[in-house]
C-alpha positions as CSV (number, residue, x, y, z in Angstrom):
1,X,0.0,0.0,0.0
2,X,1.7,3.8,-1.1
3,X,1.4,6.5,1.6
4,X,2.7,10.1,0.5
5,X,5.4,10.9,2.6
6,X,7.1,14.1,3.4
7,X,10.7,15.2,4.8
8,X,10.6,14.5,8.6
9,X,8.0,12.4,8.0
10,X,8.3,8.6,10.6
11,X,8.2,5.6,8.3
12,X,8.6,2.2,9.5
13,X,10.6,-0.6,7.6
14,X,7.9,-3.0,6.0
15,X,10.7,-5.7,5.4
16,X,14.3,-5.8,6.1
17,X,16.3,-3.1,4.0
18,X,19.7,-4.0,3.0
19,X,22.8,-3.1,1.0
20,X,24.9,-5.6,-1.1
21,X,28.2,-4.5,-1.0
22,X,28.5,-2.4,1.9
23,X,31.8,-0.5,1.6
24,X,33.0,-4.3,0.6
25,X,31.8,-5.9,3.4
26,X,29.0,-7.7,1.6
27,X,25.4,-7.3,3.0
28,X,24.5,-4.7,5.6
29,X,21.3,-4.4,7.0
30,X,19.6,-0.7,7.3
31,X,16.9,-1.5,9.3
32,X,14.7,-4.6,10.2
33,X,10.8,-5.0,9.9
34,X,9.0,-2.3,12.0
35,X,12.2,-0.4,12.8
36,X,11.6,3.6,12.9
37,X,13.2,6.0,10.4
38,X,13.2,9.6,9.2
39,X,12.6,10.5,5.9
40,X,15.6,13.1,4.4
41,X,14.3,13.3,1.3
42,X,11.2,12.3,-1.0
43,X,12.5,11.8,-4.8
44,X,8.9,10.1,-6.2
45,X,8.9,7.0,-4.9
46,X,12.1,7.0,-3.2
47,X,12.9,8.0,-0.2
48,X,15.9,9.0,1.5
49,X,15.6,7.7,5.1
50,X,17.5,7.4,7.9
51,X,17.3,4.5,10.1
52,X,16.9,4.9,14.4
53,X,18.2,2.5,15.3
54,X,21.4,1.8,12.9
55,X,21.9,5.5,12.1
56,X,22.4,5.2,8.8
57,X,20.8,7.0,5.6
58,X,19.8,4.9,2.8
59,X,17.6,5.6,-0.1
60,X,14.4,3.2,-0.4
61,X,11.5,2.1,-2.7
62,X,8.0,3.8,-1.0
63,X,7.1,-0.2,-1.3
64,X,9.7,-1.0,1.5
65,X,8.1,1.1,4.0
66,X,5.1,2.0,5.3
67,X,4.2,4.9,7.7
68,X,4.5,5.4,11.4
69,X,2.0,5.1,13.8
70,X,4.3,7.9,15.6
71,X,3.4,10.7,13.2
């Protein structure tokens, strides 16, 4: 299901978001299902968010997240 999303918008992670190749250490994970996030940036359908939890800032698909009970 899409949501429009804003900057400083909460989103949650609706699956596990990961990189491949994370500065050449193969697979890092973002954020896990339900973790909280901040969206940095809206770029149609993706978002640039950054993670609670890990504190990192990864662009995702609007498909991998959905929004946050805490807005």
């Amino acid at each position: 299901m899409h949501f429009n999303a804003n900057k400083g918008d909460r989103v949650c992670a609706a699956s596990m978001i990961t990189e491949e190749n994370f500065m050449g250490r193969g697979r890092h994970v973002h954020a896990r299902q339900g973790d909280l996030g901040v969206v940095q940036k809206v770029d149609g359908e993706w978002l640039t968010v950054t993670w609670v939890l890990t504190g990192t800032t990864y662009d995702s698909h609007i498909s991998d997240l959905q929004a946050s009970q805490a807005n």
